[in-house]
N, C-alpha and C positions, 0 to 999 in steps of 0.2 A: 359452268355458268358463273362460280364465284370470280374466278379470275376475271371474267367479262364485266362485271360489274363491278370490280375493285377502278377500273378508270371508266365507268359510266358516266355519259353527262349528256346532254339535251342532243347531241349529233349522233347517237348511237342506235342501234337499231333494235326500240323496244319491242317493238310483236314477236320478239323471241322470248321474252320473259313474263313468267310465270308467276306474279304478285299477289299477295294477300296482305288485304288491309285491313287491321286489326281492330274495331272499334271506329265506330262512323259516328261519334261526335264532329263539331265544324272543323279541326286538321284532317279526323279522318277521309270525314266526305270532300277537299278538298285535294287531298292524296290523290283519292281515288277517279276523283275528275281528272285531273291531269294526268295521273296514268292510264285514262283511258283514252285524251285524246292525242298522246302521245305512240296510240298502239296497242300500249300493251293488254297481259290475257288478265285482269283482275277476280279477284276475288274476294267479298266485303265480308266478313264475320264479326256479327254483335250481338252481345245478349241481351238487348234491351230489346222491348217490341212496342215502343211510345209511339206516338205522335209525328213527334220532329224526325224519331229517328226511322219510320216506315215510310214516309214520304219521300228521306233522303236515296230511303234502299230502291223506293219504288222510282225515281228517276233513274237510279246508275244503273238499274235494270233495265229500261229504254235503249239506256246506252252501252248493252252490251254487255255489263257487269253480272256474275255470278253473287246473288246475294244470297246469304245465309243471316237470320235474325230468328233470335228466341235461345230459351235456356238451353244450355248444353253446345252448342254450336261454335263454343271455339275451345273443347273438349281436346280436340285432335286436330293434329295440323293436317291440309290435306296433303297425298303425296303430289309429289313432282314440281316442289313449290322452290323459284329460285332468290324469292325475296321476302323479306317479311317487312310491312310497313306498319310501327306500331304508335298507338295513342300515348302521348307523352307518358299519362299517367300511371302507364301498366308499368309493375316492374317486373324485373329478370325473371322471378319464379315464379309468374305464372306459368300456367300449366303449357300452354300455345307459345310463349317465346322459350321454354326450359326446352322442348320439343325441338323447336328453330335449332337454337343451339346446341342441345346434342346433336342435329342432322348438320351444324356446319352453315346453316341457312343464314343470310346475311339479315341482319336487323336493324333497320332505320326507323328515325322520328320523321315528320314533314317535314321539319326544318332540314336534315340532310337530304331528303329527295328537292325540295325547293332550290337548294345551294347547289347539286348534281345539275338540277333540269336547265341553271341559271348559264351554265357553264357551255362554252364558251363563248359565244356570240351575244348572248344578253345579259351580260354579268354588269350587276349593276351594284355600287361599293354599299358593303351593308358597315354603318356604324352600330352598332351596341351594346346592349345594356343589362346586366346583370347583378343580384347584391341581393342580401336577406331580405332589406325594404327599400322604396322608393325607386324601385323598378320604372313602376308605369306612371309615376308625378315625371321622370329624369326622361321618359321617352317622348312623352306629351314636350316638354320644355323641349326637347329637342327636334321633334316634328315641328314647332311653331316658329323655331330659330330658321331650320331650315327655308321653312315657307315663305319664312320675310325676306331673306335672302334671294327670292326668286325660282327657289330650283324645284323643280317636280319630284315630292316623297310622298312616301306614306307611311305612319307608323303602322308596323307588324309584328305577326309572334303573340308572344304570352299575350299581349295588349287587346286581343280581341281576333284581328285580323290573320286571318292563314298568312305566309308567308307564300305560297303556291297561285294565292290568286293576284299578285303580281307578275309572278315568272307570264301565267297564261294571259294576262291583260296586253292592250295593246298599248296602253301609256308607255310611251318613252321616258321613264322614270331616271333622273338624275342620280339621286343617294335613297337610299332608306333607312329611316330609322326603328331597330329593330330593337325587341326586347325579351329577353330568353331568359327560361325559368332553369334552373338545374335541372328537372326534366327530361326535359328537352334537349341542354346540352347533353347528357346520357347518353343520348339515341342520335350523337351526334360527332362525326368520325373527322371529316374532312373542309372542315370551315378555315378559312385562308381572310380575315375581315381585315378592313380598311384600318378602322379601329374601334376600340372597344373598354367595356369601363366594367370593373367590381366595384360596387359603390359601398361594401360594408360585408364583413361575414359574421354569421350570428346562428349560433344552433338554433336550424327549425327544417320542418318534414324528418323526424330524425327517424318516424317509423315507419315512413317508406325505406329508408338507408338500411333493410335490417332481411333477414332470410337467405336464399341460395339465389346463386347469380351472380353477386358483386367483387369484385377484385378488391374492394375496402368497403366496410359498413358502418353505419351511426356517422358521426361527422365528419368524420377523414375522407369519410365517400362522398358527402356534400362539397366537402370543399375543392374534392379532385374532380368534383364534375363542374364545380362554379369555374375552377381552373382553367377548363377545355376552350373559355371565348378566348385566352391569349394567346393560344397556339396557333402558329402563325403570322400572327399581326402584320401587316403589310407598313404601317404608318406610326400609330401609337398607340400605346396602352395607357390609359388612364387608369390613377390610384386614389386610395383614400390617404391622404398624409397620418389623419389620427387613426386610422384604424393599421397597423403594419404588416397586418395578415396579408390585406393588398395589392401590398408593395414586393412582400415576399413571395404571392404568385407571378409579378411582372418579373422579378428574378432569376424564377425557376423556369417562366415561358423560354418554348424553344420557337425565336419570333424568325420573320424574316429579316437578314441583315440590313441596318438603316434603319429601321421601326426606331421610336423615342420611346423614355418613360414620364408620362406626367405627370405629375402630382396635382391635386384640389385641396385649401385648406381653407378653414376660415379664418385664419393667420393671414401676416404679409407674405407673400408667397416668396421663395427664395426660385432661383432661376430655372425654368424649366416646368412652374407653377402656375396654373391657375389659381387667385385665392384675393383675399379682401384688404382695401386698406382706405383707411378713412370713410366709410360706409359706404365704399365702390367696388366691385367686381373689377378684378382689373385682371391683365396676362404677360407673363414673363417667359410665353412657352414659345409664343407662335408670332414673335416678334425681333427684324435684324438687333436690336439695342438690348435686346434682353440681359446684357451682363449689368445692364447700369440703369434700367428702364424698365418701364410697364405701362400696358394700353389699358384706358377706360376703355372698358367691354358695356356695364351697365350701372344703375344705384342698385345695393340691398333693397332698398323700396321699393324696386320694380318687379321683388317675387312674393309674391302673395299665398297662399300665405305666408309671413317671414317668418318662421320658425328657424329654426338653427339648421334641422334637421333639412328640411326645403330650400334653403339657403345654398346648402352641400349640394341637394342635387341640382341644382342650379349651378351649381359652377363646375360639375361632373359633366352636363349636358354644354354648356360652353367652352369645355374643352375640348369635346367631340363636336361640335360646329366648325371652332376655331383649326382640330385638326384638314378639318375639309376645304377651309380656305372661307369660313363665311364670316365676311367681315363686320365689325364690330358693332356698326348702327344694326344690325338683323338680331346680334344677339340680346341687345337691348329691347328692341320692337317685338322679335318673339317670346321675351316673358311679360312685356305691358299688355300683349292681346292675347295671351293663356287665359282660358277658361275651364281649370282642371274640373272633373268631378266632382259629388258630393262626398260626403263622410270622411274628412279629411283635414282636420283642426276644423273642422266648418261653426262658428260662432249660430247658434239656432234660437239663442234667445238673450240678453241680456234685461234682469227684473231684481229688483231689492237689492242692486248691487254684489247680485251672484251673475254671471256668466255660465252656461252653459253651451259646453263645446262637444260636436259629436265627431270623434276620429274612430267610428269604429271599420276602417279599415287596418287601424291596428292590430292586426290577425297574429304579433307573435312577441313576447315580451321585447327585443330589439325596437321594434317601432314603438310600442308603451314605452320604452325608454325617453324616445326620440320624442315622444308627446307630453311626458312626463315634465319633462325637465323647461321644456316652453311656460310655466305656469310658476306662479311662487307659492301660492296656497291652496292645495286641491280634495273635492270628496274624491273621488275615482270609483267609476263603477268600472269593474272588472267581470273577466270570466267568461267559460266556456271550455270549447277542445283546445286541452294545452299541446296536442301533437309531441307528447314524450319531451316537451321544454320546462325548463326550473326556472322559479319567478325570484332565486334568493339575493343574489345582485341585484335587479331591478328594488327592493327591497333596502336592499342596503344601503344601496344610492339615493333613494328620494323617500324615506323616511322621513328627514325630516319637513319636508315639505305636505305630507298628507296629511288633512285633518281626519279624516275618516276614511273605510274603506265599505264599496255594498259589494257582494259578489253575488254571481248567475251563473251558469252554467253546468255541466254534467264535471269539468273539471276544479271548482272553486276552492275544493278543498287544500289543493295542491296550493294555492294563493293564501290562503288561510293559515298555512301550515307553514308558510316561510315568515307570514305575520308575523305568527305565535315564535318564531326562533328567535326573530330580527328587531321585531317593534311591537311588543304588545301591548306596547300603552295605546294605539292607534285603535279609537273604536270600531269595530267591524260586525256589519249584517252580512248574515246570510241567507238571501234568497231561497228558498226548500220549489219553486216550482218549476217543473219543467214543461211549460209550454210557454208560447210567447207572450203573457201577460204578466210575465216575470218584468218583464221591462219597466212596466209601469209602476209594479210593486218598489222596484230597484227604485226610478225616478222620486216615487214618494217618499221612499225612507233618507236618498240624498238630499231632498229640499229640509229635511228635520234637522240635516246637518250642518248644511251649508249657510255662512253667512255671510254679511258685506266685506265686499275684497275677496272672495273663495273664488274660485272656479268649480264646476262641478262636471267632471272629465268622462265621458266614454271613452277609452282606451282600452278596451279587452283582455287585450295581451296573446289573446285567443281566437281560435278560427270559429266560426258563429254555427256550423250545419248540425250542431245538435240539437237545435230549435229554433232556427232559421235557415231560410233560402239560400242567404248568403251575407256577406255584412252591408251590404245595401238596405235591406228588408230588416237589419236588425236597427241600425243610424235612423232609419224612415222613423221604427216605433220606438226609439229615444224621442227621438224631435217632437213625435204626435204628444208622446206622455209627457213632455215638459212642454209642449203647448196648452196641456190640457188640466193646468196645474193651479189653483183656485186665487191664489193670490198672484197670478198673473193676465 
């Protein structure tokens, strides 16, 4: 069966295969629809027994699906299994893919059964998107370029959306723009993409990268799996000019002959660049004059937020545009009618000539970086799951810009503790509570600190689930606590 499934793709003949699908979160149960109305014999195993996730068992049961739900249940693989389809987030040593693997059993994300099912007849060109941060601002900017352009997308992947409920939709979908976690690429063998972008590499999930299973662990294995979108490349690989990690995956990709390399900088771009000059996005990539020339594509003005940092992904996503032929007024018109998310330099209050800015999508010192450095004089509240990353560069770099520091979360000490090496003159609170009325206590001790011309920054550095939902729900109770602040 493996051999049969080494060239599987949407013309093959599933009801011979024998699938289980590992974890019915939304990839899963979106696997598991499409493998079922492709055919094939499915089998859904999840430990959870919520809500969301019995309702989803209790449809693909309708439809034919062997569901298994509840502890213990994905203990042992069952036999006579010729595929395993797993949720991005599981790694190699669990116990259910360690299993796969010793029997030899093939193990895919949705993102390769999506790109399999796409094949041949509906293969429709995926651009994307991958990097420590600015994933999903760079997918967004590039779904909206698209769309002013005319052409029928959708942004998919990490970004929310299965990648599978395109393959099974009836939209005659022009390009898509797609957005892939390292994850994902993991669990991901045979991607062939149009083109594709590392927008920045920066240690973070370093403890997932770690146990049995991995052919490299801690960051070598992040970066070998952020690697996996250039293999291949059909057209171009986008890089980060200032970051050269980027440049030196577009290097080592073994692409298709003909594929370009592109650069993004916020520099004049030199030939073969996207990148800025005189406060215009302009292109030296995707243009016949390019030895001597450059296209106004857009203004800096026209990416909001202008952060430096946003800026980059903005002209990451205009080169994936530009590689697909979408001409220049789209890419212009797709970042004036962007309307990204909240918790994202989002401005929530300005009062006594402090500003208050909530980026707690900041989830890993890389992006604190990137939010840091937008500011000239900042409190910064910080803190949370540092996920096995060090805060002492971020530290060293924007010392002197911080007036104070307040920290929250189960890892603050870690933040604390590069203070005390780096900058200990920098006043610093720390938060003692852990539930989310920490926030508020943080907000109060920042207004003590902060004066006229400060900033007073949410930037975490940190992933928020040790006392929140998620960093949406942490941003909300920023915003509420500095709404609810007496001299405002």
């Amino acid at each position: 069966m493996s051999s049969w499934l080494d060239a599987a793709d949407r013309n093959s003949d599933w009801s011979q295969a024998k699938v289980v699908v590992a974890g019915l979160g939304t990839s899963g149960f979106a696997a598991a629809d499409g493998l079922l109305e492709f055919g094939a014999q499915v089998t859904v195993l999840d430990e959870s027994e919520g809500e969301i996730v019995t309702d989803r068992g209790n449809l693909l049961s309708l439809l034919d699906a062997d569901v298994r739900l509840g502890p213990g249940c994905t203990a042992e693989l069952p036999p006579e299994v010729d595929l395993v389809i797993t949720s991005p987030g599981w790694r190699p040593g669990a116990e259910l893919l360690a299993q796969a693997a010793a029997r030899r059993v093939p193990i895919w994300g949705e993102v390769e059964l999506a790109w399999r099912l796409s094949q041949p007849d509906k293969q429709v060109p995926w651009l994307a998107v991958t990097g420590t941060n600015g994933k999903t601002t760079t997918t967004q900017m590039l779904e909206s370029m698209l769309a002013a352009a005319g052409l029928r997308t959708s942004a998919v992947g990490n970004i929310g959306r299965p990648i599978m409920e395109t393959v099974l939709d009836n939209e005659p979908y022009d390009v898509l723009a797609v957005e892939l976690s390292s994850f994902q690429l993991h669990w991901s063998q045979s991607l062939r993409l149009h083109s594709a972008t590392v927008l920045n590499l920066h240690p973070d999930h370093l403890e997932w990268y770690t146990g049995p299973g991995f052919e490299r662990t801690g960051y070598d294995g992040y970066v070998a799996d952020k690697a996996r979108i250039y293999h291949g490349i059909t057209h171009s690989c986008v890089y980060n000019l200032a970051d050269p990690a980027t440049e030196q995956l577009v290097i080592d990709a073994d692409v298709t002959e003909g594929a370009r390399a592109i650069g993004f900088t916020l520099g004049v771009p030199q030939m073969s660049m996207v990148g800025v000059v005189d406060d215009l996005i302009v292109d030296r990539a995707f243009v016949e004059q390019r030895r001597d020339s450059a296209l106004e594509l857009a203004k800096v003005s026209d990416v909001v937020p202008g952060a430096p940092h946003n800026v980059e992904n903005a002209l990451a996503a205009a080169a994936l545009a530009r590689s697909f032929g979408v001409p220049a007024p789209a890419v212009a018109q797709g970042l004036k009618s962007l309307r990204l998310g909240g918790h994202r330099i989002e401005t929530v209050l300005t009062a006594g000539g402090v500003r208050w800015v909530d980026d707690s999508k900041a989830i890993n010192p890389h992006a604190a970086n990137s939010s840091l450095r937008a500011f000239d004089s900042v409190v910064w509240i910080a803190g949370g799951q540092a996920k096995g990353t060090t805060f002492d560069d971020l530290i060293l770099s924007h010392s002197e810009r911080l007036r104070a520091v307040v920290l929250i979360g189960v890892d603050r000490e870690e933040i604390a503790a590069a203070l005390a090496r780096h900058a200990p003159q920098i006043p610093t609170i720390s938060i003692d509570r852990t539930d989310t009325g920490a926030m508020e206590d943080a907000v109060l001790a920042a207004d003590r600190f902060a004066g006229t011309g400060d900033t007073v920054l949410l930037a975490p550095g940190c992933a928020s689930l040790d006392m929140w939902s998620g960093y949406a729900a942490r941003g909300d109770d920023f915003a509420r606590a500095v709404r609810q602040l007496p001299q405002t």
